[in-house]
C-alpha positions as CSV (number, residue, x, y, z in Angstrom):
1,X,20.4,143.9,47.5
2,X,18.4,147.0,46.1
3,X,19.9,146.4,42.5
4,X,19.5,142.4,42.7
5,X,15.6,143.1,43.1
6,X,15.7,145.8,40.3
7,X,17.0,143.1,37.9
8,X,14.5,141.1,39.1
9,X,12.0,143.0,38.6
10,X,12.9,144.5,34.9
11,X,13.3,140.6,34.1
12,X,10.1,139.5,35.1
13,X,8.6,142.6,33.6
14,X,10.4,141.7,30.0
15,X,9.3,137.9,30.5
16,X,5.7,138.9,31.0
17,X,6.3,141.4,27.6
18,X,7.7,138.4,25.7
19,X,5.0,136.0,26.8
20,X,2.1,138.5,25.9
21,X,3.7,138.6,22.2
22,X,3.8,135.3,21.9
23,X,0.2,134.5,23.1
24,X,-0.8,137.1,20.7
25,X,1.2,135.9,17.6
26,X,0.0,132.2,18.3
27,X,-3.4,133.2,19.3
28,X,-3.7,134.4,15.5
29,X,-2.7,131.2,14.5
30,X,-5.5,128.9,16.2
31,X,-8.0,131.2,15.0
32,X,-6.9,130.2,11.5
33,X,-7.1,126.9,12.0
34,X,-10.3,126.5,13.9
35,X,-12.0,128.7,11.0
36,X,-11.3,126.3,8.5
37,X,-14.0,124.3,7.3
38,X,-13.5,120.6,8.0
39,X,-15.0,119.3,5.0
40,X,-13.1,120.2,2.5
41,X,-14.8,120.6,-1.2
42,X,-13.5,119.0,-3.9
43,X,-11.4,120.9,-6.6
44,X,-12.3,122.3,-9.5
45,X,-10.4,120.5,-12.4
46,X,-9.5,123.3,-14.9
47,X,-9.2,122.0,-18.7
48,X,-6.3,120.2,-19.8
49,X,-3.6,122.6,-20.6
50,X,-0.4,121.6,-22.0
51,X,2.2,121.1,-19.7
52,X,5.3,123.2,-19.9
53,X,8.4,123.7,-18.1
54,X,10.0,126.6,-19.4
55,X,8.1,129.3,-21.2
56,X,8.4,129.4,-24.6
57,X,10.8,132.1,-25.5
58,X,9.7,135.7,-27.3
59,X,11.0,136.3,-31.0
60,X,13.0,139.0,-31.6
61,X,13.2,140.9,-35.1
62,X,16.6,140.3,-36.3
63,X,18.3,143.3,-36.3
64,X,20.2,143.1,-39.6
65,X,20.7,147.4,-40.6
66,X,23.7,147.5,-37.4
67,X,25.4,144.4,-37.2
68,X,29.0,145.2,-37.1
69,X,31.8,143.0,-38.9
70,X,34.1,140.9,-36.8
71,X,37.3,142.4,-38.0
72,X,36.2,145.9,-36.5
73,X,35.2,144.2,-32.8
74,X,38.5,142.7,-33.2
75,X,40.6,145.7,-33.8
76,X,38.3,147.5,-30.8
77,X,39.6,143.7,-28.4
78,X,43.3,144.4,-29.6
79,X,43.6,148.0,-29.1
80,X,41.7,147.9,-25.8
81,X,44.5,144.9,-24.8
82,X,47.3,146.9,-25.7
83,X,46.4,149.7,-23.3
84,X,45.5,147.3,-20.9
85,X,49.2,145.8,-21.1
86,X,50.9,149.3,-21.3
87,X,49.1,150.2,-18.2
88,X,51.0,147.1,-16.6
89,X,53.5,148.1,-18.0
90,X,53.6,151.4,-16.8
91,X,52.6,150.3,-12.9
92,X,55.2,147.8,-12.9
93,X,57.6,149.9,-14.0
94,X,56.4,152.8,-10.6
95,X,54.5,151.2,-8.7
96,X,51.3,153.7,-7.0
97,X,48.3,153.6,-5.4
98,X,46.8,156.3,-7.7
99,X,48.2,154.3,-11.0
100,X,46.7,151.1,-9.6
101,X,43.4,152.7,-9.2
102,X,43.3,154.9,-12.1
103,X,41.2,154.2,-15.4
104,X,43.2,153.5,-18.9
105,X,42.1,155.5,-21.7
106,X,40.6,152.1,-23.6
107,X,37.2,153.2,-24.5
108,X,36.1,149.4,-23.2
109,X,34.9,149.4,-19.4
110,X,36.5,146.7,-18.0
């Protein structure tokens, strides 16, 4: 009977703790709304802008000195393949947990 009263008690006590909260957080509300003025001014119009929906993209300098030609990015793609598919290879052949979570040596993070 003692510990049916206790619980009681301690749920009275955390209703009372919860309703204080709440009386508080809505309490700051009304005071919002019952400062507001209840004639409203009329707004500002700001001068006619033009309307856009995306920002107009920055230019960049082209970067002409470093471009690199296509037949060297594709040697870099095929070599990086090949040790991709050796490395299959390779696992297939004995499969481990250390070879399936090991890095190749391809210099290309993939």
């Amino acid at each position: 009977m003692e510990m049916l009263l206790m619980g009681a008690c301690l749920s009275l006590f955390g209703l009372a703790v919860a309703c204080l909260a709440f009386g508080a957080a809505a309490h700051d509300l009304d005071e919002s709304v019952t400062t507001a003025p209840a004639v409203r001014p009329e707004p500002v119009k700001a001068a006619a802008a033009p309307a856009r929906f995306f920002v107009e993209r920055p230019v960049y300098p082209a970067a002409t000195g470093n471009r690199v030609p296509i037949e060297a990015l594709l040697l870099q793609l095929e070599s990086h393949v090949r040790l991709e598919e050796a490395a299959a290879e390779s696992f297939l052949q004995s499969p481990t947990s250390s070879l399936l979570h090991s890095r190749t040596a391809s210099p290309l993070v993939n």
